[in-house]
N, C-alpha and C positions, 0 to 999 in steps of 0.2 A: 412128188412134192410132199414133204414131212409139215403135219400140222400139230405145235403146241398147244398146248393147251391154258387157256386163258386163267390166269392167277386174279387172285381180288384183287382190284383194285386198291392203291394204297387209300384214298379219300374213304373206303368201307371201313378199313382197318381203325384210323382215325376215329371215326364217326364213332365203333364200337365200343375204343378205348375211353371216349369222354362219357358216352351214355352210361358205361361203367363205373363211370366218378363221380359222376348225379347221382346215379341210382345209391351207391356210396353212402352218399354229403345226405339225400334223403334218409335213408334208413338213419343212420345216426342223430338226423337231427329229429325223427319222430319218437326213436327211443331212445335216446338220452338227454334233449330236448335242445330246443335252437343255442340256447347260449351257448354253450359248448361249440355248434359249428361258429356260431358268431366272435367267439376269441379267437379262433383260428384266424380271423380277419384284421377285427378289431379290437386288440385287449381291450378292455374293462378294467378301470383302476378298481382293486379293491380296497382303498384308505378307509373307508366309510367304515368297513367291517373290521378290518383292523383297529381301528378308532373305537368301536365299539367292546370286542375281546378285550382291548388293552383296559378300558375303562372297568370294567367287571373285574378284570383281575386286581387291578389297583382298588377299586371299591370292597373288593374280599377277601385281599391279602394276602393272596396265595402268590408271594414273589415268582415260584418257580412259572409260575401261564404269564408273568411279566413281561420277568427274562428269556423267555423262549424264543429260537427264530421263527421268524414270519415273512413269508414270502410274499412280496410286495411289486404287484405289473401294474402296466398299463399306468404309467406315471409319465409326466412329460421330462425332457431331458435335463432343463434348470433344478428338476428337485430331483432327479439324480446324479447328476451333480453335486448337489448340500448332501445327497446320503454319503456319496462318493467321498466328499473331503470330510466329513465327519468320522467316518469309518479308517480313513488311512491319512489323515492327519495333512491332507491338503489336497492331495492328488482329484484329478477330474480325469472326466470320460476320456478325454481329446487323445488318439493314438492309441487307446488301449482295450481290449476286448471286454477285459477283468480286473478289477481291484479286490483284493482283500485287504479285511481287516481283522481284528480282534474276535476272540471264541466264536470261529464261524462263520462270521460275518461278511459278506460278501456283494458287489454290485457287477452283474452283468450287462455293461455298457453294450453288445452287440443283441441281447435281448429285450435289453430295455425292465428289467426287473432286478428287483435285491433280495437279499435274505438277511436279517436284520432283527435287533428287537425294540420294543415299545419304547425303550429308553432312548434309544438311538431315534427316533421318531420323532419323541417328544423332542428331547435336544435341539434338536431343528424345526421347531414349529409345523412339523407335517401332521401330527395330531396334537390334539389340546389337552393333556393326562396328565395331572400334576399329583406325582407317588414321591413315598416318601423311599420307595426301593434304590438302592444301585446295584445294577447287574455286576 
């Protein structure tokens, strides 16, 4: 009678694979620090800071940090949306991965973020920045 020899078990194998992906998600998240793992999850809009850069530049004139794209997540869908028809002159999310618009500008409906500038922002009441710039 031939005896094989016993293979791990698949449930160890598993087991090994997730302990691998903690240990991971930890290491990353004590040296780079939790937010980082935390947008992996749950973006984080960041309008606040955007709000903030657009205002500094419009307070010191430096059109070009005005005009410049800025990537913009973690926003809900109705105000991408308003980026989406602002940027391509009607068009919304509905059916489309990607809208483009003008110099760059861009909304990625399947990620839920755009790239965009402070003009385009203000225009739609997503930040409150009243310059005297046009990009």
């Amino acid at each position: 009678m031939e005896k094989t020899g016993q293979g791990t078990p698949i449930w160890v194998i598993i087991a090994l694979v997730l302990g691998l992906v903690v240990l991971v998600v930890l290491i990353i998240g004590f040296t780079q620090g939790w937010d980082k793992v935390r947008d992996w999850f749950t973006p984080s809009s960041n309008l606040a800071a955007i709000q903030q850069n657009c205002e500094t530049a419009c307070v010191t004139g430096v059109k070009a940090d005005f005009c410049a794209l800025r990537e913009v997540r973690g926003i809900a869908d109705a105000e991408l949306n308003k980026i989406a028809r602002e940027i391509s002159g009607g068009q919304e999310c509905g059916g489309t991965d990607r809208i483009n618009g003008e110099n760059g500008q861009y909304v990625d409906c399947k990620r839920k973020k755009a790239k965009v500038t402070c003009e385009t922002l203000a225009n739609i009441d997503l930040i409150s920045v009243s310059c005297d710039f046009t990009c």
